[in-house]
VEXDOVO-12287 format. One record per residue (C-alpha): residue number from 1; residue in one letter; x, y, z. Coordinates in steps of 0.5 Angstrom, whole numbers, plus 500, padded with zeros to 3 digits. Example, Ala and Ser with C-alpha at 12.3 -4.5 7.8 and 13.67 -1.06 7.14 Angstrom:
<sites>
{1 a {525 491 516}}
{2 s {527 498 514}}
</sites>
This chain:
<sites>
{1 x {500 500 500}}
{2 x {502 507 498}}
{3 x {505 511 505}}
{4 x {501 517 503}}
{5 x {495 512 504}}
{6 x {497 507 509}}
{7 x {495 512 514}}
{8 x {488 510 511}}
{9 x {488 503 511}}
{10 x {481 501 514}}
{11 x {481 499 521}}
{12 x {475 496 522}}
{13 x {476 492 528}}
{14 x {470 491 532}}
{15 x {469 495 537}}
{16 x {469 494 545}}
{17 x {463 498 548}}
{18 x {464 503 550}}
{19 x {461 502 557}}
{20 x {465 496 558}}
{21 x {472 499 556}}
{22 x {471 505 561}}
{23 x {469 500 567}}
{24 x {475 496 565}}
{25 x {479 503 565}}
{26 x {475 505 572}}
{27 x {475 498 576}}
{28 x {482 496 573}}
{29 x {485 490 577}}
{30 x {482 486 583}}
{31 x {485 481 588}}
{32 x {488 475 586}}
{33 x {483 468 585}}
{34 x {485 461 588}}
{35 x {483 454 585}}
{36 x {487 448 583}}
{37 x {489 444 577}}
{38 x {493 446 571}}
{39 x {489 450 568}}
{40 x {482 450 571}}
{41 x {480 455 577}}
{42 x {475 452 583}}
{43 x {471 457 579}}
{44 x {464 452 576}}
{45 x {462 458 571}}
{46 x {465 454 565}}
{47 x {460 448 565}}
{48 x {458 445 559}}
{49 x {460 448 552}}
{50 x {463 454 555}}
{51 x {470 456 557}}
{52 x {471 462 562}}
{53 x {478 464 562}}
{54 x {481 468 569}}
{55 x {487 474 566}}
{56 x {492 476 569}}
{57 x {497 482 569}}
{58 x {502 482 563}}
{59 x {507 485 567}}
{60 x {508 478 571}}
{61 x {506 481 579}}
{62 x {499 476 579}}
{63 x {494 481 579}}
{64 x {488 478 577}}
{65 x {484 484 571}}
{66 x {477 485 571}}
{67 x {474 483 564}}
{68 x {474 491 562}}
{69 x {482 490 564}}
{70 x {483 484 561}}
{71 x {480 487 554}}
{72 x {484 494 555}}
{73 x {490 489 555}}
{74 x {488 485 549}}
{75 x {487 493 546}}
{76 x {494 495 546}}
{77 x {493 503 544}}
{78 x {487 501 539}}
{79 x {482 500 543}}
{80 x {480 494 538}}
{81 x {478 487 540}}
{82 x {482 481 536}}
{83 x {479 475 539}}
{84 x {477 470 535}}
{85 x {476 462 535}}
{86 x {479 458 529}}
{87 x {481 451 528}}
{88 x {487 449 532}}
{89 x {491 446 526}}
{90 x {488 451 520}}
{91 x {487 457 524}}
{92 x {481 458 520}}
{93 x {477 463 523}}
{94 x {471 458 527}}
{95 x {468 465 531}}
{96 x {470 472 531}}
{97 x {470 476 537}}
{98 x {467 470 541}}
{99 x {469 474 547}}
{100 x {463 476 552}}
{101 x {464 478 560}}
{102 x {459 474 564}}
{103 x {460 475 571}}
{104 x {467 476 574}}
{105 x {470 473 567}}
{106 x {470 474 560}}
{107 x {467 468 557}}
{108 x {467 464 550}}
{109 x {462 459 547}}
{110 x {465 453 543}}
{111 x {461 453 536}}
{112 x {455 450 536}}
{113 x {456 446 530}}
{114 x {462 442 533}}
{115 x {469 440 533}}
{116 x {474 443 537}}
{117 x {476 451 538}}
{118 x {483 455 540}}
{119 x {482 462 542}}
{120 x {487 467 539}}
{121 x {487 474 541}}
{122 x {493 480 541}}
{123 x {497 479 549}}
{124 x {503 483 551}}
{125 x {509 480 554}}
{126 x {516 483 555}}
{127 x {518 482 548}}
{128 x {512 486 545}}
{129 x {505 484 543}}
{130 x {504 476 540}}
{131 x {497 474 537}}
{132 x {497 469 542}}
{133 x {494 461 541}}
{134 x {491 458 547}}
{135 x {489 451 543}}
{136 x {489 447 551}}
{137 x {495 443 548}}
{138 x {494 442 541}}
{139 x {487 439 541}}
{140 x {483 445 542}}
{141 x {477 445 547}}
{142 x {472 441 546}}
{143 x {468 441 553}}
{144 x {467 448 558}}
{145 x {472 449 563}}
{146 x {475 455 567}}
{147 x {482 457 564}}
{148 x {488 461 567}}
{149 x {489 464 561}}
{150 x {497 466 562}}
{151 x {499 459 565}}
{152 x {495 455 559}}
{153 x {498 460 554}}
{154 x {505 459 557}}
{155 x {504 451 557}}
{156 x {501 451 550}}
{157 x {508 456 547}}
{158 x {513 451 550}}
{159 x {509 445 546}}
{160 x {511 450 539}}
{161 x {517 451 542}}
{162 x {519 444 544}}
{163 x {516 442 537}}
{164 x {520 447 533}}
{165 x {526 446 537}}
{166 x {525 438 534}}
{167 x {524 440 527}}
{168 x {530 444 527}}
{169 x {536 438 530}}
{170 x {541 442 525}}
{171 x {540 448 530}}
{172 x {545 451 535}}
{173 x {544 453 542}}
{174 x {546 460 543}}
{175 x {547 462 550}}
{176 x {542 467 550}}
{177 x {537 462 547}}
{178 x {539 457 553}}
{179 x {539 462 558}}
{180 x {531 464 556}}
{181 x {530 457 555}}
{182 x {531 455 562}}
{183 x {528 461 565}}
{184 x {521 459 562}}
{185 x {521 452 565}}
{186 x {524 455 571}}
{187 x {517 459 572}}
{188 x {513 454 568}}
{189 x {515 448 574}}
{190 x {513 454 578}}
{191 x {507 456 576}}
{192 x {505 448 576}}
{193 x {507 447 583}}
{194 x {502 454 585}}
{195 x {497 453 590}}
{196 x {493 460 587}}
{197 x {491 462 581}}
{198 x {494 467 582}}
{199 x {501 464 584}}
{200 x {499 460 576}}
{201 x {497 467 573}}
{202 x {504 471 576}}
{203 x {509 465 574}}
{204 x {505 463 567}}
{205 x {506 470 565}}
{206 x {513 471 566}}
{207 x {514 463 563}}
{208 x {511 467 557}}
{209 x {516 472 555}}
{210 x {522 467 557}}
{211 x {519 462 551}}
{212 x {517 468 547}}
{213 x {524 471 548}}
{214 x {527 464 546}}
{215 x {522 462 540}}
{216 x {524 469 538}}
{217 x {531 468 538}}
{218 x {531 460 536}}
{219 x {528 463 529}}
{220 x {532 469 528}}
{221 x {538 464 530}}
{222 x {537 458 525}}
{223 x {533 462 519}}
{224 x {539 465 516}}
{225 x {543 459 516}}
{226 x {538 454 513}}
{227 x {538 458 507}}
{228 x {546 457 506}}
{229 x {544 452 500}}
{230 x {539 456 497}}
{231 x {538 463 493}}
{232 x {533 467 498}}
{233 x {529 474 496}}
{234 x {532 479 500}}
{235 x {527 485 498}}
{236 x {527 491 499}}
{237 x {520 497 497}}
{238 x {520 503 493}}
{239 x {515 507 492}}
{240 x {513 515 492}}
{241 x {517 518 487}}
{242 x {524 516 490}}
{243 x {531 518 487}}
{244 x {533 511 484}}
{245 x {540 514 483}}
{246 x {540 514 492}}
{247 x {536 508 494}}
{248 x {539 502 488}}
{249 x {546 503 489}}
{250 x {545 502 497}}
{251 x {539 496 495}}
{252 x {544 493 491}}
{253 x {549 493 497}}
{254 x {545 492 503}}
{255 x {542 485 500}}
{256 x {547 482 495}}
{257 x {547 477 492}}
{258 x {540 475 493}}
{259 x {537 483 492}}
{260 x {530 484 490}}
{261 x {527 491 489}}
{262 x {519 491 490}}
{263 x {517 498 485}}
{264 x {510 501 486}}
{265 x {507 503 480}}
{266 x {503 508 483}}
{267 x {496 509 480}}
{268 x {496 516 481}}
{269 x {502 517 477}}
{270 x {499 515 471}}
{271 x {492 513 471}}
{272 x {490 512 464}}
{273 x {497 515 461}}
{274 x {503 511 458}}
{275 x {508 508 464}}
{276 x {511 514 466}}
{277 x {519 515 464}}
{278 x {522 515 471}}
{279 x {519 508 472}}
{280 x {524 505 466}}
{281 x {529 509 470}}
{282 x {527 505 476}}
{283 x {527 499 474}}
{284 x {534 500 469}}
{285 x {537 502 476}}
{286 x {535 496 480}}
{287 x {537 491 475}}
{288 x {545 496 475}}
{289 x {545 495 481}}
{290 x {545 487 481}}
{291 x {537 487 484}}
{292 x {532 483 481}}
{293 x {525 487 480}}
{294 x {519 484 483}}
{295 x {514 489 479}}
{296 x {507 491 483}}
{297 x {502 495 478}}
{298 x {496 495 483}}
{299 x {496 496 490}}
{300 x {491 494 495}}
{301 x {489 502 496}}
{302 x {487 502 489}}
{303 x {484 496 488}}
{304 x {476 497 490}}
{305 x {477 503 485}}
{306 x {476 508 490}}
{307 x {480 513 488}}
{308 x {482 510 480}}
{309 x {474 508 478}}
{310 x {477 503 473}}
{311 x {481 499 478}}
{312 x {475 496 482}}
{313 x {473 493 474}}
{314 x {475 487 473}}
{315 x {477 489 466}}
{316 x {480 495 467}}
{317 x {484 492 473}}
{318 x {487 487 468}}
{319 x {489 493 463}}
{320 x {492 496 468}}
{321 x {497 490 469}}
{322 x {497 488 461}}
{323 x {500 495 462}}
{324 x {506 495 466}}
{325 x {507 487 464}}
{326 x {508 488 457}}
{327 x {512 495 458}}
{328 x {518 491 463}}
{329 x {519 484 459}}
{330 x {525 484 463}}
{331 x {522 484 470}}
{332 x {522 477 474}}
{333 x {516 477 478}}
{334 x {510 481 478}}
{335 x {505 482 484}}
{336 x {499 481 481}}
{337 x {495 481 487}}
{338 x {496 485 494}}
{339 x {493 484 501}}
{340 x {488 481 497}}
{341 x {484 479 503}}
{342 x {484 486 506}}
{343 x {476 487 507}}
{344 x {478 495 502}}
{345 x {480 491 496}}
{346 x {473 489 496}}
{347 x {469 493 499}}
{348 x {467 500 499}}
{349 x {470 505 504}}
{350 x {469 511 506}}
{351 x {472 518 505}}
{352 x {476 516 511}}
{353 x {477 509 509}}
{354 x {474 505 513}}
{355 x {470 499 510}}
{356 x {463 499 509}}
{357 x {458 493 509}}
{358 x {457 494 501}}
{359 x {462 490 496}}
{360 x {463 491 490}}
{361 x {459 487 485}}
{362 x {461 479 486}}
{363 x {465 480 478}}
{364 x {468 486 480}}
{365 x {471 482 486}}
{366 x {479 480 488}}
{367 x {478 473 486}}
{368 x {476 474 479}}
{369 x {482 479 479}}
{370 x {487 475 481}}
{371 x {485 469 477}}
{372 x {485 474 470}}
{373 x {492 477 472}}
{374 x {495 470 474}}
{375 x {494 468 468}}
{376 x {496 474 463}}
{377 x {503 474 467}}
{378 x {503 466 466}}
{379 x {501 467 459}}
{380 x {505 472 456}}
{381 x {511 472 462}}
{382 x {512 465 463}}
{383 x {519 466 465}}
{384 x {518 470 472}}
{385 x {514 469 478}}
{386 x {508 470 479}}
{387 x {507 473 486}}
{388 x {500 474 491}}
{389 x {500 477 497}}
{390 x {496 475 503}}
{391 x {495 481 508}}
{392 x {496 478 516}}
{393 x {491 479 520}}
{394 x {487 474 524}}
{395 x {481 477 529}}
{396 x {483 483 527}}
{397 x {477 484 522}}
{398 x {472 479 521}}
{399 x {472 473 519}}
{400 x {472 473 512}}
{401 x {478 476 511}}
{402 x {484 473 515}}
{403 x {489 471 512}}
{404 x {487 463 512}}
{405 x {480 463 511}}
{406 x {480 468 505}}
{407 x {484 464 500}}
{408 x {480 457 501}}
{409 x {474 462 499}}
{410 x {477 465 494}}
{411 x {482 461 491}}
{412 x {481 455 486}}
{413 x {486 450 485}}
{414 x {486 453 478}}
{415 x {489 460 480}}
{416 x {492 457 485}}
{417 x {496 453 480}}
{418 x {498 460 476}}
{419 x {501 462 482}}
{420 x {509 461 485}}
{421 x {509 465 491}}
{422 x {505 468 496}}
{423 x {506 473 501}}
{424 x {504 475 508}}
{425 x {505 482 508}}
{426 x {506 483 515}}
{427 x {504 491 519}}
{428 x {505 488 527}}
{429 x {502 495 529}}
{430 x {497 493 526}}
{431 x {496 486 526}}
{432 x {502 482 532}}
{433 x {505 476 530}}
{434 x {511 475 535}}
{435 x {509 468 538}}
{436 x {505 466 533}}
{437 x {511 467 526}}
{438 x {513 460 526}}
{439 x {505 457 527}}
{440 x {504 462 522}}
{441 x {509 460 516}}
{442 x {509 453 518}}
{443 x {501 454 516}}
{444 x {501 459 509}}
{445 x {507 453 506}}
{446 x {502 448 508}}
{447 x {496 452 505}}
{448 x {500 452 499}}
{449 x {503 447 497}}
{450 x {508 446 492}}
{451 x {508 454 492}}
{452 x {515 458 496}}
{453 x {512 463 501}}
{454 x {514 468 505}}
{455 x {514 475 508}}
{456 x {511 482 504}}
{457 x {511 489 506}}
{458 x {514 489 513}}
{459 x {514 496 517}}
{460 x {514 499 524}}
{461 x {511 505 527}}
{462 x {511 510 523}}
{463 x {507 517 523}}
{464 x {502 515 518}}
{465 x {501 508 521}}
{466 x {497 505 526}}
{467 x {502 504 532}}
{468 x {496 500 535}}
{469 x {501 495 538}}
{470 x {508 495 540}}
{471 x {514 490 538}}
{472 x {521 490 542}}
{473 x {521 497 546}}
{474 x {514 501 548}}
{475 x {519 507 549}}
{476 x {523 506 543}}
{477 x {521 505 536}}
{478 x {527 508 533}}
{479 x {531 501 536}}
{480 x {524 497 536}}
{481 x {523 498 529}}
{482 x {532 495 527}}
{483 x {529 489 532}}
{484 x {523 488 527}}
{485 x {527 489 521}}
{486 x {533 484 525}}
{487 x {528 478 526}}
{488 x {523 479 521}}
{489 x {529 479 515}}
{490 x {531 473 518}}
{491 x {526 469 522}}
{492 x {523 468 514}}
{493 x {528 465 512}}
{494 x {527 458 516}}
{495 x {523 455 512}}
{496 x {524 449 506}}
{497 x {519 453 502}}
{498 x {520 459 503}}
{499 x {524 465 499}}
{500 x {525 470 505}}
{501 x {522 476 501}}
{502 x {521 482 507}}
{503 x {521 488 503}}
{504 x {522 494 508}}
{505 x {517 499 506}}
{506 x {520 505 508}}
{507 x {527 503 506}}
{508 x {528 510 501}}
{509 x {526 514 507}}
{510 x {528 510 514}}
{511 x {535 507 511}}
{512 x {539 512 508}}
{513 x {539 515 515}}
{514 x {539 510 520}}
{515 x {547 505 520}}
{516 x {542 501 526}}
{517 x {537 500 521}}
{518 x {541 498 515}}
{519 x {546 494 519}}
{520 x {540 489 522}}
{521 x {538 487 515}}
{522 x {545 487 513}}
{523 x {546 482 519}}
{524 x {541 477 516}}
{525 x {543 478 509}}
{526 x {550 476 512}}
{527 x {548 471 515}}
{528 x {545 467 510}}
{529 x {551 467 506}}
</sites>
């Protein structure tokens, strides 16, 4: 998305009433509970299908939130629910915003139509904000019980961790990785033995930044590594007009020998008119600088026709891509598609953006675009990739839109097999990953099979972006935002089918002036060679 209009990305998150988020606000935190078991309190409200869950504070003291507290958490600065029930193996989106307070406890349903359920929702700990999945062990919920949310969180990422760490034999240990990793059974086996659920809720928290510090570093760490024998995308964004003559000769040096420069054919450069010069200086300075070119004709804030009315025709988004991919014959891949399942590509939005409850006309929609374009590019350009780019989101939006449950709607086989890459283009302010990255990754290659995948657009905390939720340091994003690059370049890359990709939006206007930026993606680049 173009950062004149990222600001204006739809937010169209549900929500929380504004009486409850002020009785949280108000009422903020109470007294630890007691009860017994693993996960479940003497508390007897989550009989038959419903589960009630017991928050504790995110800082790891034990103090027990009151329902209004626990979603002001779950907020960050957004003031938005993210809750969602999706299946434990797929993450396909099962419920959205299935949370409601009954009594001392939020409190959700298990659907009606059977089978098991995880809950995933947005949850801070000393790393930042996760979409955390609570899936009670790897099963999901089946029966209603009551849940120390922080402890069964823990219980249920150091199961992730241990099957990562399994997958992974070739990887090597490093001291911090090993200090993080005994610190979280250390508080694990605390919380375990605790005669409180207050004692369960204060250790769990702390176990869950530790396994988060550790699966964080454990993708970071072998990432690079695994992709030693392979050709990954190291990429890198150009868009707004920038000078090519600064930012190729830096692209190509910062991401040798595998560089990629995404180029945004900006619409409102040239509606209608032909490809403007300064592109075909662009792409002609990629390629001198040792960069391949990943061409992206529509961006995903054009693509409703909101502001360019072609574009949200089927036929006129087709000419516009027939456009650029026989004017660059010479270009190695093409967008054809991006942030396909962002609920703005097919819906009408308002003036400020926001999505509206009317979609364009069903053979106007994304699906059909998509198909039409894969096809072109496979056509006439059967030498580059064609590429498609998801949009990371899971409770963030309604169901319909998340990033797993949109492709199996709207996907067909036939598209799909038109298709080489896909992408999840990753804004974590708006939508965390964190402890889910590796679920996540792990879920996209298996939903795309015999597809290489990867990372889109990545930025962190800008002045026209959400900045809803923070990652790495809540009082610095200047060294948040190098962390984000630093793991997020690398951690991709960990994945036997996945290209890496991680195409900095920013980068002609945050590289060139940060050393600490470059350097942390010049360190991942460094170390998978």
């Amino acid at each position: 998305m173009s950062a004149a209009s990222h600001g204006r990305r739809p937010r169209v998150n549900r929500k929380a009433p504004a009486a409850l988020l002020a009785l949280g606000l108000a009422a903020g935190c109470t007294p630890g509970g007691s009860g017994s078991g693993l996960h479940t309190a003497t508390d007897t409200g989550g009989a038959g299908r419903t589960v009630a869950l017991k928050f504790y504070d995110p800082q790891g003291h034990g103090t027990l939130l009151t329902p209004g507290r626990a979603r002001a958490v779950t907020h960050g600065s957004g003031g938005s629910d993210s809750d969602a029930l999706v299946d434990p193996r797929t993450l396909r989106v099962l419920d959205d915003f299935p949370l409601y307070e009954d009594g001392r406890r939020l409190r959700f349903d298990l659907p009606g139509r059977g089978g098991p359920a995880a809950l995933a929702l947005n949850w801070p700990t000393d790393q930042g904000f996760s979409t955390v999945v609570l899936d009670n062990g790897g099963k999901g919920f089946t029966h209603g019980t009551t849940v120390v949310f922080n402890h069964a969180a823990a219980k249920d990422a150091e199961r992730r961790l241990d099957e990562a760490l399994a997958l992974r034999p070739a990887y090597r240990r490093s001291a911090r990785f090993t200090a993080a990793r005994r610190t979280a059974a250390r508080e694990l086996a605390r919380a375990d033995a605790a005669d409180s659920d207050a004692g369960r809720g204060k250790h769990g928290q702390r176990a869950l930044s530790a396994i988060d510090t550790a699966y964080g570093l454990l993708l970071e760490e072998y990432g690079p590594r695994a992709r030693r024998t392979h050709a990954p995308w190291t990429g890198v964004t150009v868009a707004d007009g920038a000078d090519p003559k600064r930012w190729a000769p830096l692209a190509g040096r910062l991401t040798r020998p595998h560089g990629w420069a995404r180029i945004v054919f900006d619409a409102d450069d040239d509606p209608r008119a032909p490809v403007p010069r300064r592109y075909r200086e662009a792409v002609a300075a990629a390629h001198a600088a040792g960069l391949k070119v990943l061409g992206q004709p529509v961006d995903s804030a054009y693509a409703n026709g909101s502001e360019h009315p072609e574009l949200g025709t089927r036929a006129g988004y087709l000419a516009r891509i027939k456009r650029y991919v026989d004017a660059f014959p010479e270009i190695e891949a093409w967008e054809v598609g991006n942030e396909v399942n962002g609920c703005w590509t097919d819906s009408r939005t308002t003036a400020d953006g926001d999505c509206t409850d009317k979609l364009l006309p069903p053979r106007d929609r994304m699906r059909h675009k998509i198909a039409d374009a894969a096809a072109y590019v496979r056509k006439k350009r059967p030498g580059a990739d064609v590429v498609l780019t998801l949009y990371w989101q899971l409770g963030t939006d309604a169901a319909r839109w998340s990033a797993f449950t949109w492709p199996r709607a709207n996907l067909p086989r036939a598209v799909r097999e038109d298709i080489d890459v896909v992408l999840l283009s990753s804004w974590i302010e708006d939508a965390p990953l964190g402890l889910a990255f590796d679920q996540v990754m792990t879920r996209l290659a298996a939903d795309f099979p015999g597809r290489r995948v990867g990372l889109g657009e990545l930025g962190y905390w800008n002045a026209d972006t959400s900045r809803f939720y923070w990652a790495f340091d809540e009082d610095d994003p200047a060294a948040a935002r190098r962390r984000v690059a630093r793991r997020y370049y690398a951690a991709a890359l960990g994945y036997p089918s996945s290209v890496g990709g991680t195409f900095w939006w920013y980068f002609a206007q945050e590289m060139p002036g940060d050393a600490g930026l470059r350097a942390a993606v010049g360190g991942a680049v460094r170390d998978a060679r």
